[in-house]
N, C-alpha and C positions, 0 to 999 in steps of 0.2 A: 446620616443614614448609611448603613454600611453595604458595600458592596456586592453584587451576587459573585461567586467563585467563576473563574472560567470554568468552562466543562470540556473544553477542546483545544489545541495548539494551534495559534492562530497562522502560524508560518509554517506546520503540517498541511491544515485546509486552505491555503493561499496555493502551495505546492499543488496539493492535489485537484485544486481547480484550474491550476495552471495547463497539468498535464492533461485535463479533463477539456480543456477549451482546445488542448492542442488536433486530441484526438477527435473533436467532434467535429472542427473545421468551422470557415466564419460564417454568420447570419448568408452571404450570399450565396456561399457555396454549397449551401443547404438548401436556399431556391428562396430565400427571405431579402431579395434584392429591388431595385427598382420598379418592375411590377405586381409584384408582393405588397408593395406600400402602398402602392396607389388602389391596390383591389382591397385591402386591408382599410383604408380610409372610407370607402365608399360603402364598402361593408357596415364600418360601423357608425355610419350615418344612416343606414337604413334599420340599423339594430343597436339602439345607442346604451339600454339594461342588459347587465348580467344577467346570464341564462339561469343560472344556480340560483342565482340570491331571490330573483322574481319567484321561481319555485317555492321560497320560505315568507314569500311576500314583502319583501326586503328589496327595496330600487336603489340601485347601484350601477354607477355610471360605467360599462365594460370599455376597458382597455387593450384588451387581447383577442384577436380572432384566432379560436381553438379548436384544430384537429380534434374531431367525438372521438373517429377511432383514431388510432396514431400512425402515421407514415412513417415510412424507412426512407426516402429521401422526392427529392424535386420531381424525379421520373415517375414515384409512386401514381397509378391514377386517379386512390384519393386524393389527392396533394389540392388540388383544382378544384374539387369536388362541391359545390357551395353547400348540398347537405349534410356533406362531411363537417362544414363549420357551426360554428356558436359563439356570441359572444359571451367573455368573461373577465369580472372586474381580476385585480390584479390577483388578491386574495383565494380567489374561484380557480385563476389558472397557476398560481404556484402551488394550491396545494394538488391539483390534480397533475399536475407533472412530477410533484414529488412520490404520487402512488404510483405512477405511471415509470417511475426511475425503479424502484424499489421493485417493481414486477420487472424489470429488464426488458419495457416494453418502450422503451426509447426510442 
C-alpha cells in the first residue's frame, strides 16, 4: 500500500513547536502544578463523560478538565472557577484548543 505524501516539514514543525513550548512556559508555570492535579483528579471522578460527546449521545471517557472560557494565566479568576470547567475526552479538548489557537484566544 502506498504512502500518503508528507504535507509539512517535519523538522520545520519540531522547530516551531519548540519555539512555541518555549514561549508558552512549562505545564507549572501556567498554574498546571501540583494542586491542579489533585483538583483535576477529583474533578474528574466526579464528572467521569465527555461534555461534547454526551451532547451527540456518544459516552466517552474525559481526560481533560477544560477551561468553557479561556484564561490568560494562573492569576486569571476563571482559572479556579469550577463552572468555568467541563470535562473533555481527548478528542473534544484538542479540537477545541485548536479553534481556540486559531482565534488567538490562547
Amino acid at each position: 500500500m502506498p504512502k500518503a505524501a508528507k504535507t509539512h516539514s517535519t523538522a520545520a514543525t519540531r522547530g516551531q513547536r519548540q519555539q512555541y513550548d518555549r514561549w508558552r512556559g512549562s505545564s507549572a508555570s501556567r498554574g498546571y502544578g501540583h494542586q491542579w492535579r489533585k483538583y483535576r483528579a477529583a474533578f474528574l471522578r466526579a464528572n467521569p463523560l465527555c461534555a461534547k460527546c454526551a451532547l451527540r449521545a456518544t459516552l466517552t471517557e474525559a481526560r481533560h478538565v477544560d477551561h468553557i472560557q479561556p484564561v490568560t494565566d494562573k492569576d486569571d479568576p476563571l482559572f479556579w472557577e469550577e463552572s468555568n470547567h467541563q470535562p473533555l475526552c481527548h478528542a473534544c479538548h484538542s479540537e477545541k484548543t485548536a479553534k481556540e489557537n486559531q482565534l488567538g484566544c490562547d
